[in-house]
C-alpha positions, -999 to 999 in steps of 0.1 A, spaced: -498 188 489 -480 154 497 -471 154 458 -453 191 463 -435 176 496 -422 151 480 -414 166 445 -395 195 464 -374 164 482 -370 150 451 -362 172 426 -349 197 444 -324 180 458 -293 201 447 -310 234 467 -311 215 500 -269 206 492 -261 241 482 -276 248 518 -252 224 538 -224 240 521 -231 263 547 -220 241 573 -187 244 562 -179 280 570 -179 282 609 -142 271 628 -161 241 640 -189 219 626 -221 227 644 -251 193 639 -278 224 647 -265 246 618 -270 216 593 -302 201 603 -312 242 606 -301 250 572 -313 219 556 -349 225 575 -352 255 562 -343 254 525 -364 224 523 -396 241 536 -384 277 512 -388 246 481 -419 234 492 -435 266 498 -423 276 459 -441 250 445 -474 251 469 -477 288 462 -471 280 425 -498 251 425 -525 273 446 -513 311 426 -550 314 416 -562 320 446 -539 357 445 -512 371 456 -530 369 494 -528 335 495 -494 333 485 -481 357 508 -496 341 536 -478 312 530 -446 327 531 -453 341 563 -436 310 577 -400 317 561 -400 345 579 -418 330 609 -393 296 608 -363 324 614 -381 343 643 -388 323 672 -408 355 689 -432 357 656 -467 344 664 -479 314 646 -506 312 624 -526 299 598 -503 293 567 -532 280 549 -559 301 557 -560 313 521 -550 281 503 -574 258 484 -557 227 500 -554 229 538 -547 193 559 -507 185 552 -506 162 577 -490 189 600 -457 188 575 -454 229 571 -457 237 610 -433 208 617 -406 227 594 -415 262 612 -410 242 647 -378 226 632 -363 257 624 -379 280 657 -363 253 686 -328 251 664 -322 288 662 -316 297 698 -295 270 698 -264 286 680 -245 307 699 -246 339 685 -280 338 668 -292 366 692 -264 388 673 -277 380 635 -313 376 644 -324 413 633 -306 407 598 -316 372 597 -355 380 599 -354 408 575 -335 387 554 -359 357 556 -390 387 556 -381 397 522 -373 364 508 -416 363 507 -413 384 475 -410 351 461 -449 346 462 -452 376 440 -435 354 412 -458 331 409 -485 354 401 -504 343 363 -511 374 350 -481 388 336 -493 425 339 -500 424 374 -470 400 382 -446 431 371 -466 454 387 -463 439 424 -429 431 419 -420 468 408 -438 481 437 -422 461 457 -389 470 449 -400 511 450 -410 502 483 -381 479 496 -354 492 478 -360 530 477 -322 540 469 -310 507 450 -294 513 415 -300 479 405 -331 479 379 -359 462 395 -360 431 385 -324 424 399 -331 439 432 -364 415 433 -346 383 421 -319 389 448 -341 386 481 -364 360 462 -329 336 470 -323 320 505 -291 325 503 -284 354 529 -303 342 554 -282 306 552 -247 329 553 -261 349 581 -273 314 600 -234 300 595 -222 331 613 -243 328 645 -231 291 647 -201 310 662 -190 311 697 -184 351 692 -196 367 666 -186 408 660 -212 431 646 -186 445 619 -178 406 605 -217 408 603 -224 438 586 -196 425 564 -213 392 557 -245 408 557 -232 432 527 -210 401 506 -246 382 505 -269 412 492 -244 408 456 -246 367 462 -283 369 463 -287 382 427 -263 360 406 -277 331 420 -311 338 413 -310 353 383 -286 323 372 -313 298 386 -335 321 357 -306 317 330 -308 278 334 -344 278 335 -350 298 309 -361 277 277 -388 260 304 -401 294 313 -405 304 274 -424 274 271 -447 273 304 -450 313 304 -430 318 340 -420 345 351 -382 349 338 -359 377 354 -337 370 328 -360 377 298 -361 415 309 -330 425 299 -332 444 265 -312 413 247 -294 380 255 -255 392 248 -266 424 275 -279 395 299 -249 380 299 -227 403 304 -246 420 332 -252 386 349 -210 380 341 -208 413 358 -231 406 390 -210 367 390 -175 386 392 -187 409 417 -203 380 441 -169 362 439 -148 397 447 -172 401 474 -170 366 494 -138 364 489 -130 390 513 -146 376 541 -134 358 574 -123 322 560 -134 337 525 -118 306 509 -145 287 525 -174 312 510 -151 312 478 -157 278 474 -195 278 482 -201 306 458 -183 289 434 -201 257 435 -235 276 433 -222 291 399 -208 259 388 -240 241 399 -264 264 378 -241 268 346 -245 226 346 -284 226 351 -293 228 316 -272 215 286 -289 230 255 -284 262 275 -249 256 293 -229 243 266 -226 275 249 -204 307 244 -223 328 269 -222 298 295 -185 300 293 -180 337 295 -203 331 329 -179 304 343 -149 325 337 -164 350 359 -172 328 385 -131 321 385 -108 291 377 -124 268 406 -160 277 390 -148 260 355 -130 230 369 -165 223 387 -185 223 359 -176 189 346 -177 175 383 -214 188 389 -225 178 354 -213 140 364 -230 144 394 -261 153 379 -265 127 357 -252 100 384 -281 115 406 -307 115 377 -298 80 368 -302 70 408 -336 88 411 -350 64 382 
């Protein structure tokens, strides 16, 4: 459990900057919101690999560990035992000191009691994560299309996209930089609320595009791989890119979400070289737009400055 902690600090490292970006988009900078946002993308990382690490023990076990995303963004959820399933139990109090983090920063912003509704159903069904890390293959597609019959009765997305989308944090962050807001109108909500549901899918299913030789090779889960061919995936995921940027773009201060959206693009597309170097990575840069592409070479210098500090 320490080795996940840390390995979810470590390595994981770009998630928990994507999430300051956040800290960007209200009119004035707000200590709460960061330390918030940081809080809780840091404990969403951990939880991904403990679940991963304990996914024997079934989709029960994993599930109950999720409980504390959605828990971390509701201060009225009881608390419980996030490791009453789990193989490995004594963390030193690390998980519940996350959840507490995250529960005593919440009521703090000012307009939190406006988003909360959105912001626990958005952090609720970021748990479909746990269904991911399920080993058997068969079952695996199973929960998750169930899942998506049940949560998304009238989506026309195919199932894996509308899964992949609320498996990313990345709604409930937007959602979080809104109640940091003095005032906050239930319109501009709804709004942001809407711009984040196409966000949610390019980013994960780009995450799955840059991972998706390592998946191949350890037999993950790929949301990628179940598209009918690669030159389809990529010009679906192109597709769900160009709509994401059209999307924030029209926001309140959607320069400011331009740019964030733009640097998660960017920020995948330089993950991986053997993948990102390519044809298809191009064609996914141009649709993240001209500030996506002039990133690129920025984020893979920062990458390998940050890889050569880590050592």
């Amino acid at each position: 459990m320490r080795e996940d902690a840390l390995d979810s600090i470590a390595r994981k490292r770009a998630n928990a900057e994507g999430a300051a970006l956040f800290w960007i988009v209200p009119r004035q900078r707000n200590t709460t919101l960061l330390e918030l946002l940081v809080a809780y993308q840091t404990m969403w990382d951990y939880l991904d690999s403990a679940s991963e690490r304990g996914a024997s023990e079934g989709e029960a076990n994993t599930h109950q560990l999720h409980l504390a995303l959605a828990a971390a963004l509701d201060p009225e959820m009881p608390i419980t035992d996030y490791y009453r399933l789990h193989p490995w139990r004594d963390d030193g109090g690390y998980l519940d000191t996350l959840v507490d983090a995250c529960r005593e920063r919440c009521p703090a912003l000012p307009s939190f009691k406006s988003v909360s509704t959105l912001v626990c159903e958005a952090a609720r069904r970021c748990t479909v994560q746990a269904l991911n890390h399920n080993p058997n293959p068969i079952d695996r597609e199973r929960a998750l299309r169930a899942w998506a019959v049940r949560e998304c009765p009238n989506s026309d997305a195919p199932w894996f996209e509308s899964t992949a989308a609320a498996s990313a944090s990345v709604a409930p962050h937007a959602l979080l930089a809104l109640a940091a807001e003095s005032t906050c109108e239930e319109h501009e909500i709804a709004r942001t609320h809407a711009a984040y549901q196409s966000v949610s899918p390019a980013i994960a299913m780009l995450d799955s595009y840059a991972d998706q030789a390592d998946d191949a090779a350890t037999d993950a889960h790929s949301y990628i791989a179940h598209y009918a061919d690669p030159d389809t995936a990529v010009e679906r995921l192109a597709d769900i890119v160009e709509r994401a940027m059209r999307a924030t773009r029209s926001l309140t201060r959607g320069h400011r979400h331009a740019v964030i959206s733009a640097c998660m693009v960017a920020m995948y597309l330089s993950k991986n070289d053997d993948t990102n170097r390519t044809p298809a990575a191009g064609r996914l840069a141009r649709a993240g737009g001209s500030l996506t592409t002039l990133l690129l070479p920025v984020l893979r210098l920062w990458r390998a400055v940050y890889s050569l500090h880590s050592v």
